[in-house]
C-alpha positions in Angstrom: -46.3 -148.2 -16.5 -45.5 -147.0 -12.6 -47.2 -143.3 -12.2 -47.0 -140.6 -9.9 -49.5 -138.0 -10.2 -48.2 -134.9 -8.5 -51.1 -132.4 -7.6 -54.1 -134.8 -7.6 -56.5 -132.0 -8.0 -59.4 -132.1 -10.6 -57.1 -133.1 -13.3 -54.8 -135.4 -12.0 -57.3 -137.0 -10.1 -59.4 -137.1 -13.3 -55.8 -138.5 -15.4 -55.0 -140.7 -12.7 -58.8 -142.3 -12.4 -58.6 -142.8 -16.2 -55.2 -144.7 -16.2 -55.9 -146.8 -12.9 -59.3 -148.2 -14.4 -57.0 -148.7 -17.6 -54.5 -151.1 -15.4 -51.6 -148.7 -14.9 -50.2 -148.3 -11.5 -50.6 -145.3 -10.0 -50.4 -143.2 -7.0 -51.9 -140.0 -6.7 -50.0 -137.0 -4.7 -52.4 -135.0 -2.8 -53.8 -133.5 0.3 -56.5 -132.4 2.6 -59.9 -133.2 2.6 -59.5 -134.4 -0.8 -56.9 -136.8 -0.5 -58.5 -138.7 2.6 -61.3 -139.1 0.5 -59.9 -140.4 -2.2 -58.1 -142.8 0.4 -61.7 -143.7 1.7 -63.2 -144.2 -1.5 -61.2 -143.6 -4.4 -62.4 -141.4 -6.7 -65.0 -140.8 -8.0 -65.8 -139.5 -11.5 -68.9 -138.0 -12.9 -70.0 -136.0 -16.2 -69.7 -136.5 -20.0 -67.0 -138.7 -19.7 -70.0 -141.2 -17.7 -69.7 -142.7 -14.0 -67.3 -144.4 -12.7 -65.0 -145.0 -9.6 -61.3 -145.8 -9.4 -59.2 -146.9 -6.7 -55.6 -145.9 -7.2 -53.1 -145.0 -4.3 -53.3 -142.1 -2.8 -50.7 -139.8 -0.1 -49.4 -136.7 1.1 -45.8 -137.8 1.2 -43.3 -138.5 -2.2 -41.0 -140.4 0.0 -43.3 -143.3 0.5 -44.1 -144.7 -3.6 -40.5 -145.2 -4.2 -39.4 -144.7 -7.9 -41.8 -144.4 -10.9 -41.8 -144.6 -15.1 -43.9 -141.2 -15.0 -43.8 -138.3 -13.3 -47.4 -136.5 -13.8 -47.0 -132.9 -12.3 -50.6 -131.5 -12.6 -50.3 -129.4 -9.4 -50.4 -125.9 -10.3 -47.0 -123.8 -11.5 -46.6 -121.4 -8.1 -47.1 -125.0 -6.0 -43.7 -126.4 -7.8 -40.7 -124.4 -5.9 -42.1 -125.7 -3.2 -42.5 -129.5 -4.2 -40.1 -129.8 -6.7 -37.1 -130.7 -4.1 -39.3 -133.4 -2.7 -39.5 -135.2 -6.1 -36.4 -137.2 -5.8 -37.9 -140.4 -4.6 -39.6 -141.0 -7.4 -37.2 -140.9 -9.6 -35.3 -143.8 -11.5 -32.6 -143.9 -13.8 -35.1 -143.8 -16.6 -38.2 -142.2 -15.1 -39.5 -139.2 -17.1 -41.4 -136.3 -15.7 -44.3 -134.8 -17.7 -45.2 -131.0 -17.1 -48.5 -130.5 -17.5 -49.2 -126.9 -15.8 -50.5 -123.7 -17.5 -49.0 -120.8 -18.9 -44.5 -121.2 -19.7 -43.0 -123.7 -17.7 -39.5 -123.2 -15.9 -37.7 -125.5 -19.0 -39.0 -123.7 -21.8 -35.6 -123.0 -23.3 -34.4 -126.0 -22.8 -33.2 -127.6 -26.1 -35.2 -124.0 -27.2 -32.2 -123.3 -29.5 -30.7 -120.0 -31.1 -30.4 -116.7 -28.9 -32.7 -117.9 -26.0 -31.5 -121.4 -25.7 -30.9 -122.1 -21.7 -32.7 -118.8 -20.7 -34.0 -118.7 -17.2 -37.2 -117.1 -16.1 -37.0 -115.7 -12.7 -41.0 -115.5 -12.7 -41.7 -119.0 -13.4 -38.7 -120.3 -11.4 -37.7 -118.3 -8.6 -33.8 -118.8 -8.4 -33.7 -121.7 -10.3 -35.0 -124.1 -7.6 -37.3 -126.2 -9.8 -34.3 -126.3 -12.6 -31.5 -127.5 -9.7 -34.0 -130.2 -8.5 -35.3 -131.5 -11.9 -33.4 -132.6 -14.4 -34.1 -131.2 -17.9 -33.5 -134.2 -19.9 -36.3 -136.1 -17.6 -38.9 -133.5 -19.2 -42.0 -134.0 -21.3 -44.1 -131.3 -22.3 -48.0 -131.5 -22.0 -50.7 -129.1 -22.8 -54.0 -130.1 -20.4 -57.5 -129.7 -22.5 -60.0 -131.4 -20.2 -62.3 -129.0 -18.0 -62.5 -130.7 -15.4 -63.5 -129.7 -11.2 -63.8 -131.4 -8.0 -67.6 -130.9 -6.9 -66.4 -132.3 -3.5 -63.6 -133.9 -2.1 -63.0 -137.1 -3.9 -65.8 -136.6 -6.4 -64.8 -135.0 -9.9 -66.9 -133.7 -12.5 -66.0 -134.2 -16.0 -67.1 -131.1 -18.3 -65.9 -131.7 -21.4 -62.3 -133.0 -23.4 -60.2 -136.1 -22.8 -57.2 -134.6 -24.8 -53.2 -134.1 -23.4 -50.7 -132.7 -26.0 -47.8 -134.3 -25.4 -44.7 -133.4 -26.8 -40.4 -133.7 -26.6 -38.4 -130.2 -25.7 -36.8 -131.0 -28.7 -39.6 -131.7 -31.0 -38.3 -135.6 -31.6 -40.9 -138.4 -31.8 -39.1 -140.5 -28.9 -39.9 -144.0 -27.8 -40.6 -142.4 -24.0 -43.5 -140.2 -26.0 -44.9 -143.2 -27.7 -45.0 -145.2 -24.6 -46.5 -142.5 -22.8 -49.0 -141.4 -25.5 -49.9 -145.6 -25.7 -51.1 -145.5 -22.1 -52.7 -142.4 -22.1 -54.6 -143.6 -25.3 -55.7 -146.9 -24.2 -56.8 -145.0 -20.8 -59.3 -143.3 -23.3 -57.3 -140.2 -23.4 -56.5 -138.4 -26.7 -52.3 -138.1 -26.8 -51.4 -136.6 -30.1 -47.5 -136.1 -30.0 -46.2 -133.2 -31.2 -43.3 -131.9 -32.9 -43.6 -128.2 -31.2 -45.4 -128.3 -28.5 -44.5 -124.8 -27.2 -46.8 -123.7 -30.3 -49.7 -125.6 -28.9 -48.7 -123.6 -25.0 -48.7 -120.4 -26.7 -52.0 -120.8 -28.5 -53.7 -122.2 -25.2 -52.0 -119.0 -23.3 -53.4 -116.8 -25.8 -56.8 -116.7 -23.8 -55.4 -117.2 -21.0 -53.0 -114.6 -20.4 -56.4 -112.4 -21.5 -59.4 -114.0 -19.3 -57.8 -115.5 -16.9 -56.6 -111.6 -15.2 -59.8 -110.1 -16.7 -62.3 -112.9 -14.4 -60.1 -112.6 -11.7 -60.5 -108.6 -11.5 -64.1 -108.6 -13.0 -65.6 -111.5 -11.9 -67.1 -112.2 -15.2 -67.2 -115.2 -17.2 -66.3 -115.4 -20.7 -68.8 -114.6 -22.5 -69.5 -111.7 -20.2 -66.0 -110.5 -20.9 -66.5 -110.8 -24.7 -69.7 -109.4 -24.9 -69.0 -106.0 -23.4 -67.3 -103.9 -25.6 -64.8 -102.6 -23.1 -63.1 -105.6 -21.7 -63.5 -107.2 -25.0 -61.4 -104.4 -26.3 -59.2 -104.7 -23.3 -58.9 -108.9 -23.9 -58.0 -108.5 -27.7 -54.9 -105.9 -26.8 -53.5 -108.3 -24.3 -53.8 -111.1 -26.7 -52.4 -108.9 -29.4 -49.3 -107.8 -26.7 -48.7 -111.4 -26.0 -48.6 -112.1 -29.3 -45.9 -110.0 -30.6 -43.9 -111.8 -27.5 -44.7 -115.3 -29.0 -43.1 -113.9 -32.5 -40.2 -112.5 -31.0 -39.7 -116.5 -29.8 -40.5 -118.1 -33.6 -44.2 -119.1 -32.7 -46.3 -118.2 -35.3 -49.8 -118.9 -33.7 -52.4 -119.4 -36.8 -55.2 -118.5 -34.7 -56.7 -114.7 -34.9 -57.8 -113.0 -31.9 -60.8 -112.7 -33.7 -61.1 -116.3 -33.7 -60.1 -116.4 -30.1 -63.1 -113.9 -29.2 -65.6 -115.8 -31.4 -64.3 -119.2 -29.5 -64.7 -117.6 -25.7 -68.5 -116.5 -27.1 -69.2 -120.0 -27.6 -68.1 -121.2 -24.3 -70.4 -119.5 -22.6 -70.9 -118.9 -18.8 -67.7 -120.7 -18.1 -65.5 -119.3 -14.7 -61.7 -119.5 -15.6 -59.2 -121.5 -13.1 -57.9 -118.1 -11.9 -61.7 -116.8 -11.1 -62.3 -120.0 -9.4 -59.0 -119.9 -7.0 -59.9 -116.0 -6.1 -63.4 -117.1 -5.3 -62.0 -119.8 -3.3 -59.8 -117.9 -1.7 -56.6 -120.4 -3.4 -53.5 -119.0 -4.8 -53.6 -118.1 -8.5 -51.2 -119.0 -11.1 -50.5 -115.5 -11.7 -46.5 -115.8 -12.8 -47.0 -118.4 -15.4 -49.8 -117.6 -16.9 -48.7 -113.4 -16.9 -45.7 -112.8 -15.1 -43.6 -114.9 -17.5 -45.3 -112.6 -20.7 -44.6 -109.6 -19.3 -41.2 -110.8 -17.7 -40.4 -112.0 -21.8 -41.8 -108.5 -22.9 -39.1 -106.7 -20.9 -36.2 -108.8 -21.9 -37.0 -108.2 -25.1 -37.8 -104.2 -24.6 -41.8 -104.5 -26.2 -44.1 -102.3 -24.6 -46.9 -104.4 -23.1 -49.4 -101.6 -21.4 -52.5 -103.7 -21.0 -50.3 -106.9 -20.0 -48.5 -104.9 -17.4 -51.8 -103.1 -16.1 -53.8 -106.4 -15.1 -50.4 -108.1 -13.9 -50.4 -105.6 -11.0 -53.6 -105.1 -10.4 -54.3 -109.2 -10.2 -50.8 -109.3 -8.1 -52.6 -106.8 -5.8 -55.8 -108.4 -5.2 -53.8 -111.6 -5.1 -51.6 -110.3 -2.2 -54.6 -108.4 0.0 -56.5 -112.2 -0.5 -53.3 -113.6 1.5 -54.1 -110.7 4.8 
């Protein structure tokens, strides 16, 4: 299969190594000091997953690889208004494109069904941009797992996982899925498809939409955030606020927030992505991640106090970071 992996950062560079030492042809999307070095050199993979270099494509510029099978968007969510209109070259009459960022993407109502079927979410998609320039029945669904981080341009370091949740908007097993699932597999990926896969999104934003704004305000990693009583406190509310949202919606979760807690204990010392761009100085994916919770919560009238309190304080520091 013909990739294009939008957003080569950690993990797409870390995908689109994987499936270019597999055979597939790829071209990774990228820029900066990154992508010239993955232009020099390829790139360069390190960690659990062993060492190993891969030498796919690699530009600044859609317009140049011509149309593709896949469409891999691993850039982050606030980066797609701005690249989503430059997406048409890659696509084909049958080319699919696979979502892959944190938090609620801007088509999760599509094929949703009842009440909320076709809803738009002004935080996620800012006047519908990414929606008028990406067609909905191109979209595959994919929770990311890996941990993943670029040590320096061109070289990333594998932490732990291998796994991407794939999954229809509809919940259907289709042949696109399979194919998909088939290369990611035999690129030594895990690629379960699943039949809701806005149930796995919820339970992977259940932390986030909790540590991610906590790091970013304390900065404090995970187990420091669970192991003082106070944020702890503070993390379990949030979780609890977003998940009477997620019930509103039909998701029943299945995992506690004690189990949630417990889990984050057990990472350890671990810096979440939003940390890591405020430390860098980067853009954090603020809007996907919260902004779409507490945008639901509003629609839907619950009172989310602890939600709404780190939103604006993270949307704060995130604007003074920009001066």
């Amino acid at each position: 299969m013909k990739f294009a992996i939008v957003g080569a950062g950690a993990i797409g560079a870390f995908a689109g190594a994987m499936l270019a030492r597999s055979g597939e042809d790829v071209t990774l999307i990228a820029r900066g000091p990154h992508l010239r070095a993955m232009q020099r050199h390829g790139v360069r993979v390190r960690g659990e997953i062993g060492d190993f270099a891969a030498h796919p494509r690699a530009t600044d510029d859609p317009a140049t690889v011509g149309p593709v099978d896949v469409v891999l968007l691993t850039l982050k969510a606030h980066s797609l208004t701005a690249m989503a209109p430059r997406l048409a070259p890659l696509m084909g009459p049958d080319t699919c494109v696979v979502s892959a960022q944190n938090g609620i993407p801007w088509w999760y109502f599509y094929r949703h069904g009842g009440e909320w079927e076709g809803t738009q979410l002004e935080s996620v998609d800012p006047g519908g941009l990414i929606g008028q320039s990406i067609d909905l029945s191109r979209v595959i669904g994919c929770v990311v797992y890996p941990s993943t981080t670029i040590v320096e341009p061109g070289i990333v370091w594998h932490i732990e996982g291998t796994r991407f949740a794939l999954g229809e908007p509809d919940g259907s097993k289709s042949e696109r899925c399979r194919r998909l699932a088939d290369s990611f597999i035999k690129a030594g990926l895990r690629a379960p498809i699943r039949t809701n896969i806005r149930h796995d999104m919820w339970v992977k934003l259940m932390g986030n939409v909790a540590y991610n704004p906590i790091s970013a305000l304390t900065r404090a990693t995970l187990i420091e955030i669970v192991q003082c009583p106070e944020t702890r406190q503070l993390a379990a509310a949030i979780m609890a606020e977003a998940e009477s949202v997620a019930g509103k919606l039909g998701i029943d979760l299945g995992v506690s927030i004690a189990q949630r807690l417990e889990g984050a204990e057990k990472v350890g010392h671990h810096k979440t992505s939003m940390l890591q761009d405020v430390e860098a100085g980067r853009p954090v994916e603020l809007e996907a991640i919260v902004g779409a919770v507490v945008e639901l919560g509003n629609r839907m009238g619950l009172c989310l106090p602890h939600t709404n309190s780190v939103y604006a304080c993270v949307k704060l520091l995130a604007g003074s970071a920009k001066e």
